[in-house]
C-alpha positions in Angstrom: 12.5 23.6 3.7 12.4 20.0 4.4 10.3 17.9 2.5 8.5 14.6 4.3 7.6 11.8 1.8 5.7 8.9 1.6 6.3 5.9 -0.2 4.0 3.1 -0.9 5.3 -0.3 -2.0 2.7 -2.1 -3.0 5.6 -5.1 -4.9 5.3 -8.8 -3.2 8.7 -9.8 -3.9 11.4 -8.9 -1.2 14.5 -7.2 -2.9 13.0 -7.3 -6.1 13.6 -4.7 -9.0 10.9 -2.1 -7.1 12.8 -2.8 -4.0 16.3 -1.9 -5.5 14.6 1.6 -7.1 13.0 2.4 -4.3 16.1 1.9 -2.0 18.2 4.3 -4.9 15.4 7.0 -5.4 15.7 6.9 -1.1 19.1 7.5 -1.2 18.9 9.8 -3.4 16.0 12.4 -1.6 17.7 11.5 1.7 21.1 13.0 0.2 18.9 16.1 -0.7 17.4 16.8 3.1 14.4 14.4 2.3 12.6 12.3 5.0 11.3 9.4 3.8 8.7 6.9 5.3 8.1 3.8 3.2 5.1 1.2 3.5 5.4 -2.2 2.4 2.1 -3.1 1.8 3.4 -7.0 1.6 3.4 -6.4 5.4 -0.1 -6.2 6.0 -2.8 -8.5 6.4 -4.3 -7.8 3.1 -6.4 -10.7 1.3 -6.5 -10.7 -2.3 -10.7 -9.7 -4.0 -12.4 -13.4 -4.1 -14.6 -12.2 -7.0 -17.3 -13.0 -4.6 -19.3 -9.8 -5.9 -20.8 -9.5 -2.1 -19.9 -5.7 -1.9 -21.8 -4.7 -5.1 -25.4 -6.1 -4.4 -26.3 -2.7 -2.6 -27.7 -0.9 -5.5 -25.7 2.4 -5.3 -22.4 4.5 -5.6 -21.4 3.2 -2.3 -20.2 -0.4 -1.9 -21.0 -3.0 0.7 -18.0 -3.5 3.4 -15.9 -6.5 2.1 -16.7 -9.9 3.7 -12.6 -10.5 3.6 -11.2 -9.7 7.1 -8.1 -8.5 7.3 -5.9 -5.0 7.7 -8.0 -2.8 5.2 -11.2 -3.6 7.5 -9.7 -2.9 10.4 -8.3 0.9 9.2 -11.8 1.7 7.4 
């Protein structure tokens, strides 16, 4: 059975240290039948939190939407 796998690199530094594991842990599942998809979240258009607090006035378990906008408004 083949086995599809995700991998999510959330590092900001190009051919850093979590680059060079991810590429060997890749090799590595791609030698056993793996297919691999990998997402460099440096990529996106994600801003970082401003610590403006806007999305916690709503009283609540659910959050105001973000004022940032970027990738994560546009996919929720």
């Amino acid at each position: 059975m083949q086995k599809n796998i995700l991998i999510i690199n959330g590092s900001y530094r190009d051919d850093g240290i979590t680059d060079q594991t991810i590429a060997i842990i890749c090799d590595y599942l791609r030698k056993k039948g793996a297919e691999i998809d990998t997402v460099f979240l440096r990529d996106e258009d994600f801003k970082f939190c401003l610590n403006c607090h806007e999305c916690m006035q709503k009283p609540g378990p659910n959050p105001e939407p973000c004022v940032q906008i970027d990738a994560m408004k546009e996919n929720c």
